[in-house]
N, C-alpha and C positions, 0 to 999 in steps of 0.2 A: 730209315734214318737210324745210323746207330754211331759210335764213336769211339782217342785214345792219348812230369815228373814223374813217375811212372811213364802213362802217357796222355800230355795234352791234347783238347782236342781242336785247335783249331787247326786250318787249310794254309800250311805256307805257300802254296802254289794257287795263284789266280788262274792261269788255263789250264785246266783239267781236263787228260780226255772225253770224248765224249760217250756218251754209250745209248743202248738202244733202250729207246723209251717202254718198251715191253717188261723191264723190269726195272721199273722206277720207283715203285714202293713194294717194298720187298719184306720190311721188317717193318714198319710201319704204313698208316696209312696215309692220303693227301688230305692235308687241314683243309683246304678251300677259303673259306672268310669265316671258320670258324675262330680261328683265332689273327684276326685282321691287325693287332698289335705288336705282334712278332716280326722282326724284319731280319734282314741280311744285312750285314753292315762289312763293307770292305776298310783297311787301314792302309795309309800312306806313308813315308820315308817324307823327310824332311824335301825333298827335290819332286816328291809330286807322285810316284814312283807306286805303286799298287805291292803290298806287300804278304799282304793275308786278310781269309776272311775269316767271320766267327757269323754268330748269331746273335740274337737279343731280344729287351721286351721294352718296349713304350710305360712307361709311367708317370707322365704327365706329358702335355703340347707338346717340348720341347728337350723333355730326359728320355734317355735309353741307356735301359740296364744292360751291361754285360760282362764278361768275365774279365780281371786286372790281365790274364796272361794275352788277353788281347792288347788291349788298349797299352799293355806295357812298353815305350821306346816308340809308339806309334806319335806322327804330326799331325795328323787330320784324319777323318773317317767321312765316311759318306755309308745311306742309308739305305736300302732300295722295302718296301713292303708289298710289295704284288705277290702274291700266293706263287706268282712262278715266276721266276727272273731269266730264266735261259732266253725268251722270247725278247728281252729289251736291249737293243741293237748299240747302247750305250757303253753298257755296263765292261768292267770296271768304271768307267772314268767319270760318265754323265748320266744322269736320269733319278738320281737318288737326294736323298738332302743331305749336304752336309754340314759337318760340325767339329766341335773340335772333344778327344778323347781327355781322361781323366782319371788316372790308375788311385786306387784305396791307396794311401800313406805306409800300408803296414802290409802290402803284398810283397811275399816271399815264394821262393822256388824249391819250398820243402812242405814235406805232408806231418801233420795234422793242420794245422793252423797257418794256411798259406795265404788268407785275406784276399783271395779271389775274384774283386770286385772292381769290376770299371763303372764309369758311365760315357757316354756322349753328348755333349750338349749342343743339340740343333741351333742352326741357323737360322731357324723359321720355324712354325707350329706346324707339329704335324697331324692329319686329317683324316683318322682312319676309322672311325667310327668304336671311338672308346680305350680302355688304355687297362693295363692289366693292375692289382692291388700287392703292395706289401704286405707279408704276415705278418701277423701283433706280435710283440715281444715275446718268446715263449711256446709258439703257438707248437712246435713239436717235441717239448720238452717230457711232455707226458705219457710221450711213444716210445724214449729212452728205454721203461724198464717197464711199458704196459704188455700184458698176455695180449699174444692174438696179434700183434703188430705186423707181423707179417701179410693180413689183409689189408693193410694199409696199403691205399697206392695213390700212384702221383702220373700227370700227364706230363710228357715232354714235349717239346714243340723245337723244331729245329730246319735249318738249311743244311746240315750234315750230308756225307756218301752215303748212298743207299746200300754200296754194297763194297768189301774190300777183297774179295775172294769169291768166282774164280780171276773176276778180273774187277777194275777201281769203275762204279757206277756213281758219277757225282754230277748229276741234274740239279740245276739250283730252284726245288722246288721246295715247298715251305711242307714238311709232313708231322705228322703227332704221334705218339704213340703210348699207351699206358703199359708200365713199370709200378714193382711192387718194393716194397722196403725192406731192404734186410738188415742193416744194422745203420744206428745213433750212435752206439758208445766203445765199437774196439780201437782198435790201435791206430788206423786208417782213419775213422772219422772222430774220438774223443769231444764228441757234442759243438764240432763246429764243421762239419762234413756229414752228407746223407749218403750211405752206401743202399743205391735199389738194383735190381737185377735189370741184366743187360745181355738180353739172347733169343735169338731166330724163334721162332715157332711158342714162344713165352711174352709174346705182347709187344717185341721187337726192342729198341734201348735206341742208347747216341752212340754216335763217331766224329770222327774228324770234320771241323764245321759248325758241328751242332755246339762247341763250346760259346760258353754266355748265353746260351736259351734258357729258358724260363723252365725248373720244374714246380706243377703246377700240385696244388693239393687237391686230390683227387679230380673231377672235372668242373673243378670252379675255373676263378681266373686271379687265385689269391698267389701270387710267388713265396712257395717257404724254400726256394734253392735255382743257383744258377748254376750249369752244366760246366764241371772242373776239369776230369781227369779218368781214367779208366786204369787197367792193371794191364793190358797188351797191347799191341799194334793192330790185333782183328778185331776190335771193339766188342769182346766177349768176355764172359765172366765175373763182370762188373760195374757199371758207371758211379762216378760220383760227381755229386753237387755241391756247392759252398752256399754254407746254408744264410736266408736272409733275415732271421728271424731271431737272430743274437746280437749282444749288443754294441761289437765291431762290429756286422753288419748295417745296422739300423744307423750308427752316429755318420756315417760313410755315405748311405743312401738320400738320409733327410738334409744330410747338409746340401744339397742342389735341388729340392724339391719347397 
């Protein structure tokens, strides 16, 4: 699992080749039902039309968090949570719950402060046994300018391509992966972006896909950042998240909760 204004990460293309299951997790490893809240959510065009997919996280029955560059200009969405989707003979179209999308008020197509924030709001409660938590106000503000932050790290959880080189590996399977923190406060993220490292044989990162997944503080199942944007097209040398835990974040989230 890894991922790429700058660049996005979500999937404009619903059928992607397919590739050989022998390197399926490649930079990450497979969630299983560890994290059973995380799903895959496809977006639709006002005519019905399958247009891209992202990632995401359950936080109550019937919300799903994910990233605004998804849910932006989208009509509908639909939801699939099975640890592995390649197997459901449905998908795009059928098998998932769906719902209707909901972009942050104050999402923009520019970096630092791009309000990165969707949700979807199911049509039905969804059943997965448990639902992941927002971070308290603040909660990474302390990591800004503490020593030693660089041991900080966070879990990601994602539908992303496992691999963009030598060739596109995009199995839709649900994989995790632990990332460390490198910067709170440059240019890039100025305390409302989390910059953690994103690279092969280093704990692995996101790509294309994985955007709107959940980065988690360390291996709880608290969200302080939803998966934004990267600095290339190989999903190397950087991921960022749009962090949940500020207070455009938080007025955005709890108004559907």
């Amino acid at each position: 699992m890894r991922r790429t204004l700058l660049v996005l990460f979500a999937v404009l293309a619903i059928m992607l080749p397919a590739a050989s299951p022998a390197g399926a997790v490649t930079d990450g490893v497979a969630d299983g039902n560890a994290h059973p809240y995380v799903g895959l959510v496809i977006f639709y065009d006002a005519a019905g039309n399958p247009t891209h997919r992202c990632s995401g996280t359950l936080i109550s029955p019937t919300v799903f968090l994910t990233a605004g560059h998804c849910t932006e200009g989208a009509s509908s969405a639909q939801v699939w949570f099975q640890a592995d989707v390649t197997t459901d003979l449905g998908y795009p179209y059928t098998g998932g719950i769906t719902g209707t999308p909901y972009t942050h008020p104050d999402f923009v197509w520019s970096i630092p402060n791009t309000s990165d924030l969707g949700v979807v709001v199911l049509d039905k409660r969804a059943r997965v046994g448990g639902y992941a938590v927002i971070a308290d106000a603040g909660t990474l503000d302390a990591l800004a300018t503490k020593r030693g932050k660089q041991e900080t790290t966070f879990t990601v959880v994602g539908y992303g391509l496992q691999e963009i080189r030598p060739e596109v590996l995009a199995e839709r399977t649900r994989l995790r992966a632990t990332v460390r923190l490198v910067n709170l406060s440059s240019a890039l993220t100025d305390g409302y972006n989390i910059h953690h490292t994103n690279a092969p044989g280093t704990g692995g990162g996101t790509c294309f896909g994985d955007s709107g997944g959940p980065v988690f503080l360390g291996d709880s199942n608290v969200i302080v950042g939803v998966t934004s944007f990267g600095l290339n097209g190989n999903c190397v040398g950087g991921g960022f998240a749009y962090r949940t835990d500020i207070a455009t974040s938080q007025n955005f989230i709890y108004s559907f909760l």
